[in-house]
N, C-alpha and C positions, 0 to 999 in steps of 0.2 A: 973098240967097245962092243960090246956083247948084243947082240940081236935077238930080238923076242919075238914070238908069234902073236899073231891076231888076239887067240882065243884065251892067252894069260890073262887080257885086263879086260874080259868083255863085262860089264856090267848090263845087271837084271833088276829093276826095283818097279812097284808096286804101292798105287794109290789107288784108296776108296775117296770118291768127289762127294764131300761133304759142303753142307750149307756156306762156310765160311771160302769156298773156294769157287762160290757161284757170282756169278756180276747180274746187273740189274734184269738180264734177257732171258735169264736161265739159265746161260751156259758157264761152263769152266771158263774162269779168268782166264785171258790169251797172255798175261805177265806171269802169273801163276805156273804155265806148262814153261813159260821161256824159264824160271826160276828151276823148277824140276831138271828141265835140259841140262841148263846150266852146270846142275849139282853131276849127274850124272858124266859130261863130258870130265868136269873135275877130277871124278873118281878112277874115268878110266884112264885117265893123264895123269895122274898120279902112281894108278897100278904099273902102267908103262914104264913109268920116268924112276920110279922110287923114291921123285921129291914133289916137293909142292908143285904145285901148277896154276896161272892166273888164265883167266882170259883174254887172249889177244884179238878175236875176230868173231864174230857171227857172220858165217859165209853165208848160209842159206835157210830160212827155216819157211816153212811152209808149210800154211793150216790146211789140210784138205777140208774139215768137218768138226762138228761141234760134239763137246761131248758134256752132259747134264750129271745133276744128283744123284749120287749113286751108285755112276758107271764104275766099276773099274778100271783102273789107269795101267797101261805095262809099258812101262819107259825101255830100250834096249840099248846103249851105246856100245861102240868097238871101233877102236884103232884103223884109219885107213891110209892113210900117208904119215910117213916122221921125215921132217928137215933133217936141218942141225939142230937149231933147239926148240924147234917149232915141232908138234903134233895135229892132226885132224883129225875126228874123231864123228861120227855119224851118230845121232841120236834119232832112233826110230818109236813113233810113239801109238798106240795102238787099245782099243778098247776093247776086253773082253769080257765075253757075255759067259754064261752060267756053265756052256755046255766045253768052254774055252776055246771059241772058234773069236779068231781076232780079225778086227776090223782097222785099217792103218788109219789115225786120224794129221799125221806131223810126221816129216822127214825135216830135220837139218845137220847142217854140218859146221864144228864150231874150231877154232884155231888156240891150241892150248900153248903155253908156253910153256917150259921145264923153268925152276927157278932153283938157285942154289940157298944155302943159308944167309947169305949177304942180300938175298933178293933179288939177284940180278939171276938174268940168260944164263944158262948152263946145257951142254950137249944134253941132248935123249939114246938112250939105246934104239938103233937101228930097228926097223921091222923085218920080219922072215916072211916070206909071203909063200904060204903051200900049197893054198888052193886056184882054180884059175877065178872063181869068183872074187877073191881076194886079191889077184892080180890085176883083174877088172876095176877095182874100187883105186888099186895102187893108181893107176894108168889116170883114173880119172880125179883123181887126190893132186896128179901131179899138174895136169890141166888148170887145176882150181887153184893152184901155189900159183904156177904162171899169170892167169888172170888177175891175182891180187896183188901180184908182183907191178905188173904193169897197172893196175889200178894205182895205187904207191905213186909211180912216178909220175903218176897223169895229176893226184892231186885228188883222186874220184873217192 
């Protein structure tokens, strides 16, 4: 099967934080950015795979900071480990301000599945990894397959 790079399926998308996306404190809903994540791990697992894709995991998400009314939102996802039919995908989330200097407010990392037309498991194409940063993400993708692997049979 054919092997694709990092940067074919990186998704870029972009939110203005409007009234109906604020919770009672003032901040962006934390379900809200998990729904965004969401979409975007979707897309890049999709651009990877050339099929649907469901979600099988939320490895790690992690709010650093709040972000209010207004802000501009810049969601990043991109491919960092492929199983067999498994994908993980990084979604970085980041506020920018006017002069477009970003501030990171969310790292996670989410476990996509490839699905065929019957909805079941289907192989993904391989990843090419060119860069060493992206070898660095491979290494540590593979790390995090292990750990939920054994998470699995723990029952965790």
């Amino acid at each position: 099967m054919e092997r694709k790079r990092v940067d074919q399926s990186v998704v870029r998308q972009v939110y203005v934080i409007r009234s109906q996306h604020i919770n009672g404190y003032g901040r962006l809903f934390g379900g809200t950015l998990m729904q965004w994540i969401d979409e975007v791990a979707g897309i890049v697992a999709r651009r990877h795979s050339g099929k649907n894709a469901t979600t099988a995991a939320v490895d790690n998400l992690n709010f650093k900071s709040g972000a209010f009314q207004n802000d501009m939102v810049v969601l990043r996802g991109k491919m960092t480990h492929v199983g067999r039919t498994s994908m993980e995908i990084r979604v970085d989330t980041y506020i920018e301000d006017e002069q477009g200097n970003r501030r990171s407010i969310n790292r996670a990392y989410l476990v996509m599945v490839s699905l065929g037309e019957d909805g079941k498991p289907v192989d993904a194409p391989g990843l090419q990894i060119v860069s060493e940063q992206e070898k660095i993400e491979w290494e540590s993708g593979e790390k995090r397959y292990l750990l939920r692997k054994k998470r699995r049979i723990e029952g965790y």
